[in-house]
Structure formats: structure tokens, C-alpha cells
C-alpha positions in Angstrom: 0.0 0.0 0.0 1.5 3.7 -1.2 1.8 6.3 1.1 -1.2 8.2 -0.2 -3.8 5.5 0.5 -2.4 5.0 4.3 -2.9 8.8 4.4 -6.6 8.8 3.1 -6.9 5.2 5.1 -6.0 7.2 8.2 -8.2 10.0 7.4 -11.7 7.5 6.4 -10.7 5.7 9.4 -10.5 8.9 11.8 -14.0 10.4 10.4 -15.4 7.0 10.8 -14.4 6.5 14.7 -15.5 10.3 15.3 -19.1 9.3 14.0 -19.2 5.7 15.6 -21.3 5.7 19.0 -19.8 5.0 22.0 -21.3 1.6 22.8 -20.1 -1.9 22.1 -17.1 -4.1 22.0 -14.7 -1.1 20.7 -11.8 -3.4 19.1 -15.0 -5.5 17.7 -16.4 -1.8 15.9 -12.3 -0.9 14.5 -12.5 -4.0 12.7 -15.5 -4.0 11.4 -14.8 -0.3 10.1 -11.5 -1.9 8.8 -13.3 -4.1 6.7 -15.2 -1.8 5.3 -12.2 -0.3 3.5 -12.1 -2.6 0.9 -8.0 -2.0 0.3 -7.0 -3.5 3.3 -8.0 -6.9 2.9 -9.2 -10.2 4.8 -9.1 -9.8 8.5 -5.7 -11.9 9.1 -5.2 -11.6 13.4 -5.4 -9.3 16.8 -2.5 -9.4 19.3 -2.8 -7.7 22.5 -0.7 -6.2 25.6 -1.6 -4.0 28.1 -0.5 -1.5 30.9 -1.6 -0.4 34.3 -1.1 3.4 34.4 -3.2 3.8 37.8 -5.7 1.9 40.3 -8.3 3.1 37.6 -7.3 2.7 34.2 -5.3 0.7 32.2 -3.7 1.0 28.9 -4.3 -1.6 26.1 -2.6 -1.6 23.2 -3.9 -4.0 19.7 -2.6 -4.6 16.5 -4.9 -5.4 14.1 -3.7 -7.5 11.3 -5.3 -7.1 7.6 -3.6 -8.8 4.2 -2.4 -5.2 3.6 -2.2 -2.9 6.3 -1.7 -3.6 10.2 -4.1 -1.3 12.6 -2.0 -0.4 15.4 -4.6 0.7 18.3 -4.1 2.1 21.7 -7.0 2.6 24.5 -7.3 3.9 27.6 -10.0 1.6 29.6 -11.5 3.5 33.2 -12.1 0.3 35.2 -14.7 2.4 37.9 -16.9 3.5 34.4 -16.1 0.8 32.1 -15.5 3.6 29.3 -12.8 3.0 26.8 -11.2 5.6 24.5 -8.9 5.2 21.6 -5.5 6.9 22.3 -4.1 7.0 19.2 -3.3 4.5 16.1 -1.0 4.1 13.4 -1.1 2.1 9.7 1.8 0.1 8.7 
């Protein structure tokens, strides 16, 4: 994938998550939205880690794996609310 599509990927991708409502299995709604985008291909894997920043919230980190393009996601998870919010991502 050329630099151009991973910029546009990142934009659709950015518009879409601004739009999405907060509810649901978040890593479950990025995927799905992945697969919308017909460049990046079959679903191919999720690996996971995460990170205790505090007593409340913990830091979870995913990478997505598509045929062409690896979702690199981070969250930020408030165990006392149950909200999560994405951090940041990247495309590789």
C-alpha cells in the first residue's frame, strides 16, 4: 500500500471513529470499520498487551492485522466506568 492511500486510510478511518457511537465491544467496531475499507483486505489476526497506568485505568494496546495494512490501536480503559477511549493509532 502507497503512502497516499495509508494517508486517506487514516483519514476515512479517523471520520469514521469520530461518527461511531460509544457503545459496544470497541476493538469488535475498528474491525468491522476496517473491513469496510475494501483495500486492506481479509481480516488476518489481533495481538494484544496491556499496561496499568493507575488503580483506575489501564492502557491496552492491539494490532490489528489485515492482508495489507496492520491497525496499530491504543485505548485507555476507566475500570470504575467501564468507558474505553482510543488513544491513538498508526497504519503500517
Amino acid at each position: 500500500m502507497n503512502s497516499l492511500n495509508i494517508r486517506k486510510l487514516k483519514l476515512d478511518l479517523t471520520v469514521a471513529l469520530l461518527n461511531q457511537p460509544p457503545a459496544g465491544n470497541l476493538i469488535q467496531r475498528v474491525k468491522d470499520l476496517m473491513m469496510s475499507f475494501q483495500e486492506v483486505g481479509s481480516f488476518a489476526g489481533l495481538y494484544e498487551s496491556s499496561n496499568e497506568l493507575d488503580n483506575d485505568h489501564v492502557q491496552y494496546s492491539y494490532a490489528l492485522q489485515f492482508e495489507n495494512v496492520t491497525l496499530d490501536l491504543n485505548t485507555v480503559s476507566n475500570r470504575n466506568t467501564n468507558n474505553t477511549s482510543v488513544n491513538g493509532f498508526t497504519l503500517r
